[in-house]
N, C-alpha and C positions, 0 to 999 in steps of 0.2 A: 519479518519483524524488523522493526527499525533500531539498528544500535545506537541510538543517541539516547533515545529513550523509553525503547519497548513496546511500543505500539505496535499492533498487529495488525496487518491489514487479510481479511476472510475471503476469500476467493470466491463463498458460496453468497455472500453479502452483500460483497461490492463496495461503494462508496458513493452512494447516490446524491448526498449533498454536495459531491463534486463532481458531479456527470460520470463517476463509473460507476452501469448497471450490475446487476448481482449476478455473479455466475462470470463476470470476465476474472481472464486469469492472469496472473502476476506480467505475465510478458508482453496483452494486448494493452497493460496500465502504462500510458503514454513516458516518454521518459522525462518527460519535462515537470511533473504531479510532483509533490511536496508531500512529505508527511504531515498529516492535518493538527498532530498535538505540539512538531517544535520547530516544523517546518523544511526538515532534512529534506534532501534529495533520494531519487530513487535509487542513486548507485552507494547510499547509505543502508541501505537494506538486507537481510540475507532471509534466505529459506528455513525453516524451521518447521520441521514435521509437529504437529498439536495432538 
């Protein structure tokens, strides 16, 4: 989940309008990818069990 603004990124989902297929997992998400709602970095992120 991203702390700036909450957005969750689903592991079962993916993020395909940015080139991550569904089913990659937090740590193969390159580190250089941006949160897509406010544009944070990945090391603004943290794990959060849903």
């Amino acid at each position: 989940m991203c702390l700036i603004c909450g957005w969750i990124y689903e592991e079962a989902k993916g993020y395909p309008e940015d080139g991550i297929p569904a089913g990659t997992s937090w740590e193969e998400v390159p580190a250089s990818w941006l949160c897509p709602e406010c544009g944070a970095g990945k090391q603004d992120f943290e794990m959060v069990q849903i």
